[in-house]
N, C-alpha and C positions, 0 to 999 in steps of 0.2 A: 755452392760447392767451391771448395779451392781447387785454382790453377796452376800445373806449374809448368813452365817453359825454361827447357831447356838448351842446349847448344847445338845445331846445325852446321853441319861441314859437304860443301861437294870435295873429294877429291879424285885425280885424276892414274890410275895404276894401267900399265903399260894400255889393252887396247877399250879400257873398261871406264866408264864414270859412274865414282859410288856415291851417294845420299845417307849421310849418316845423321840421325835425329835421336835425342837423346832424351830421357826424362828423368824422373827422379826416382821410376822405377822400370821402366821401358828404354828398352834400347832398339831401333829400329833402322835398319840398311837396305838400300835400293841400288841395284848397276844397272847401268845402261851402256848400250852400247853406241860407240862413238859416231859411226853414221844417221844417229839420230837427227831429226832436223833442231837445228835452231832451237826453236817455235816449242817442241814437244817438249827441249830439257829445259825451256825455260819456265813451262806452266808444272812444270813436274817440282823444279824448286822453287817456284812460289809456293807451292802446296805444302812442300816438308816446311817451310817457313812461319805459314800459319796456321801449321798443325801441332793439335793442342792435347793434351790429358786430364782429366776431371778426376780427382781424388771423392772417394766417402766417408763421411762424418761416422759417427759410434754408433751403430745399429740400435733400435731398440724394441726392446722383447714385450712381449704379454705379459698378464699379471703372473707373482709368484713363478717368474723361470728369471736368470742370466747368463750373461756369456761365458763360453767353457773357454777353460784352461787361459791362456798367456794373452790374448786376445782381449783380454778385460781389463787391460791396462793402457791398450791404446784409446787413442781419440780420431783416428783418420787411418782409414784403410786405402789402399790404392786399386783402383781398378781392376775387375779381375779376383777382387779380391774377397774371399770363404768364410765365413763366421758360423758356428755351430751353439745355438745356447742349450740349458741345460734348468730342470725344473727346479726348484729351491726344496730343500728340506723339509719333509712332511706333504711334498709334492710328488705328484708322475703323470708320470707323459698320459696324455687322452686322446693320443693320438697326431699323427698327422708330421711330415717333414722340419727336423728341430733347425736346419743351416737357411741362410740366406745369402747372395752373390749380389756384389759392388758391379755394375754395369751404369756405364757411363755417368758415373754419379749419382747414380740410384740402386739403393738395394730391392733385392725380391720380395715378395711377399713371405710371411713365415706365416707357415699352415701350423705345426704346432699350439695344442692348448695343455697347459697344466691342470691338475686337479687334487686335491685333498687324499691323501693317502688314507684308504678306510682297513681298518685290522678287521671289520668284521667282526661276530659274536666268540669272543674266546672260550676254552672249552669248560664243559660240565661240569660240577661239582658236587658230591654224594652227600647225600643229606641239606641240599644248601640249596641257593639261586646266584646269578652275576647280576648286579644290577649296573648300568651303564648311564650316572648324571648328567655327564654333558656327550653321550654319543659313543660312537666307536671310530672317529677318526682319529688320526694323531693328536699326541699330545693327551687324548683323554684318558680316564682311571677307571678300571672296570674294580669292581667293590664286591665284595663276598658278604650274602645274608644266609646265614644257616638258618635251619628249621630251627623250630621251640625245642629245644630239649637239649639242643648243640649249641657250640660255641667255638668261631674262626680261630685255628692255631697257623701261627707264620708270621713271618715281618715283612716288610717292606712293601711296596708297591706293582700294583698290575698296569703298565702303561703302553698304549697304544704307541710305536715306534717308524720308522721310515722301514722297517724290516718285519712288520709285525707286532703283534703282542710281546713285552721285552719286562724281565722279575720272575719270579714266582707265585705262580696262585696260591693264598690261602688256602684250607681246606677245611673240614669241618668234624669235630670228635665229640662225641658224647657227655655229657654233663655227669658228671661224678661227684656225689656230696659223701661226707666224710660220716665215721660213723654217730648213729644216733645220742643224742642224752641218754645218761643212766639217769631211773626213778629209782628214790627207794621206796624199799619193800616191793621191788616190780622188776623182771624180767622181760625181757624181749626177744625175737626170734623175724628171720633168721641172720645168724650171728654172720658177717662178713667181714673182711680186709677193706673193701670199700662199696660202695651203691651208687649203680647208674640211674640216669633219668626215669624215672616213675617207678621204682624199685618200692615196694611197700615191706614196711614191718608191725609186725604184733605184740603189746604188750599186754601185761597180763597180773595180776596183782598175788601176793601174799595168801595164805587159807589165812578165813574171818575176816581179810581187810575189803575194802569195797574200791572200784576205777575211778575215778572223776575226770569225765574231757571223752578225748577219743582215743579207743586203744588200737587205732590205727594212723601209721604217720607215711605221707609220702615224699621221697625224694622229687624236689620241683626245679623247675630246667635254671633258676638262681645256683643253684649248689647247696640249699639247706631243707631239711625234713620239714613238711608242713602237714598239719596245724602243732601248736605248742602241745609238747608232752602233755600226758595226763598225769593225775595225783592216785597215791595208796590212802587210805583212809579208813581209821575204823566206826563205826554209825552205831552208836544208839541213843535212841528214843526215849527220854522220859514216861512216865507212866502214863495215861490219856486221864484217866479217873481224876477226877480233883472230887474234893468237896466244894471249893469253891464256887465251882462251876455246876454244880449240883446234879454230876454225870455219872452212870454209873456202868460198868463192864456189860455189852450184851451178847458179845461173840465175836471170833476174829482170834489174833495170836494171844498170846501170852509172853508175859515176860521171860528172857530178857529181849526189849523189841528194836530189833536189828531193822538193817535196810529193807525194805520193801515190806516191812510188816503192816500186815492191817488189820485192821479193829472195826468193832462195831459197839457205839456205847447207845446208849438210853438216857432219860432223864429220871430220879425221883417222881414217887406218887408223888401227884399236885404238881408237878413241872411241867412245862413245854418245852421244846429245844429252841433255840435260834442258831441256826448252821447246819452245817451237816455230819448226819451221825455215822459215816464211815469217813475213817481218816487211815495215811499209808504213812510211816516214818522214812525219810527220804535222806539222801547222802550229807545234808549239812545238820544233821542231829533235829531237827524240825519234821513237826506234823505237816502232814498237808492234807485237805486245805488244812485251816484253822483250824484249832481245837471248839466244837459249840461250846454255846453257853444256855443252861436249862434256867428258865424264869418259872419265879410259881403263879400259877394261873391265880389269876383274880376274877372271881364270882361277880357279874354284872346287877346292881339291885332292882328288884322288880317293880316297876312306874305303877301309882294305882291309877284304872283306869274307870271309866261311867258306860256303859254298852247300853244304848235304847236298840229294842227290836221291834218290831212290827208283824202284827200276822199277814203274810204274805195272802193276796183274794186270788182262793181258788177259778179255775178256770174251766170248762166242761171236761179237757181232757186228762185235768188231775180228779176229776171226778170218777173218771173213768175207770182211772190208774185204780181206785178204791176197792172196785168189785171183785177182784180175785183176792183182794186181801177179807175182805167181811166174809168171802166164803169160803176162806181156810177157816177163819173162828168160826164160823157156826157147824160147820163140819167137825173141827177140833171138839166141843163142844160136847156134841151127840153120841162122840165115841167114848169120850169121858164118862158120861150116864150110864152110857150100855155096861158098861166094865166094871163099874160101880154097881149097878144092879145085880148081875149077875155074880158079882162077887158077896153081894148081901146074900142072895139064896142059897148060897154053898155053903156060907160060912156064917152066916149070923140067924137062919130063919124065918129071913123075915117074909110075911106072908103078900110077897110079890111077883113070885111066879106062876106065869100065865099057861092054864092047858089049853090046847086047840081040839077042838073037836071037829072031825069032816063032815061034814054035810051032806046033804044029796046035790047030785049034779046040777049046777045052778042057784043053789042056795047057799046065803054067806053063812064065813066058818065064824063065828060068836067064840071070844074068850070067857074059858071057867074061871073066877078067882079060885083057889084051892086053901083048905087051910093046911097049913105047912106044922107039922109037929114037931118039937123039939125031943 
């Protein structure tokens, strides 16, 4: 620490002896009085003689604080002597006593700490979010994300300040796309000034002509109608019939075949089809599927063949199997005679009908021939 010694005077006023010591910022006076011994005023100015004052160097602060006001230009404070510091910009106090005191060539301890000044989450915004990339203390940029369908109006910057959040906040308006394409031959609806986000319209085609695409378009949060317009169109269909194709009308429309017309053909006697025999005439003037094609069948020729057979050796129970058939035929048979018989006696005379005569009880009945007269 520097010293600094300055000038020493006893002088003597009427009943008084004074001590006067001087410094470069102290000034100091002591009287005594004259019956003092000797002895006392002598150890009294040896003492103002080698008494001394210790100045202090430039105080020095914590991170991010310095010294306040006029004081920040000295280098050496004197005894005695107050220094107050002060946080730096984008700082504040976290507390604690900001001064420190020069005593005997030491300053106090400085309780003061600085710290990062935080804005905290700045406020809401409708339709949107704040997103914060490096943080919410000073210095940092809070940033504006609108929902899908919006889009940030305003300039300039949100910036975290020693006072606060300091600009204006962005805010967030709705997506408006302009109006649709005109098709021709095609109206749409409904008819607006302009169209917000997901705003739908309807189009609609011409009588006789046909859509192609979607007759529905939406405003998408870019600002234009999505998917691309549709087309007007008028459709028709060639005749399905060919000779070529050896096809011929089996039911379905009739000419003239418009969009979605369908048909059903056939092939010629002697054809087969290859395809399929219902087709619909569809918006690009085309069947669908394919139109078939009838082929003429071709007759496969007959291989000559050599067949040996074998008579199969019965077995007791094909033997079996025989007997209800032999006694259908013999039965068959017997009833054939009979009916034939009797159809001779009726009808032709012939002398073969039998009379039965009864008998006595226990004696057999004996057939008469009879002769039968014509």
């Amino acid at each position: 620490m520097p010293q600094s010694h300055r000038s020493s005077a006893v002088q003597l006023h009427h009943d008084a002896i004074f001590l006067e010591l001087k410094s470069a910022h102290r000034f100091y006076t002591y009287s005594h009085d004259p019956a003092m011994s000797v002895t006392a005023l002598f150890l009294l100015f040896s003492l103002g003689i080698a008494m001394t004052v210790q100045d202090c160097s430039r105080p020095l602060g914590g991170p991010n604080m310095d010294i306040k006001g006029d004081d920040i230009t000295l280098d050496s404070f004197p005894d005695g002597a107050k220094v107050t510091f002060v946080c730096d910009v984008g700082y504040r106090s976290a507390g604690g006593s900001p001064s420190v005191t020069c005593t005997a060539g030491k300053w106090s301890d400085l309780r003061m700490t600085c710290e990062s000044y935080n804005c905290g989450p700045a406020e809401e915004v409708t339709n949107g979010q704040i997103d914060y990339p490096t943080g919410t203390e000073f210095g940092a940029e809070a940033v504006v994300i609108c929902n899908t369908g919006y889009k940030p109006v305003g300039q300039g910057r949100y910036i975290c300040g020693d006072q606060g959040w300091m600009g204006r906040l962005k805010t967030c308006e709705v997506t408006t796309c302009s109006p649709p394409p005109a098709v021709p031959n095609a109206t749409f609806s409904p008819s607006k000034e302009f169209y917000e986000y997901r705003d739908v319209i309807h189009y609609s085609c011409l009588k006789d002509l046909v859509l192609g695409g979607s007759n529905s378009l939406t405003c998408s949060e870019n600002g234009t109608f999505i998917p691309d317009p549709p087309t007007c169109t008028s459709v028709l269909c060639k005749d399905p019939e060919s000779p070529e194709r050896n096809t011929e009308w089996a039911g379905g429309a009739r000419p003239p075949y418009k969009h979605k017309s369908t048909v059903t053909l056939k092939c010629k006697s002697g054809y087969t089809m290859n395809g399929s025999a219902i087709v619909t005439c569809e918006i690009n003037n085309q069947w669908n599927p394919p139109l078939p094609v009838c082929e003429r069948v071709v007759s496969p020729s007959t291989p000559t063949t050599t067949t040996t057979t074998s008579r199969p050796t019965k077995t007791p129970k094909d033997d079996a199997s025989d007997v209800p058939r032999t006694l259908g035929i013999v039965f068959g048979v017997l009833i054939s005679v009979a009916v034939i018989t009797i159809c001779g006696c009726y009808c032709f005379g012939v002398p073969a009908c039998i009379k039965r005569k009864r008998g006595k009880r226990g004696s057999p009945v004996c057939p008469t021939i009879l002769d039968v007269k014509p």
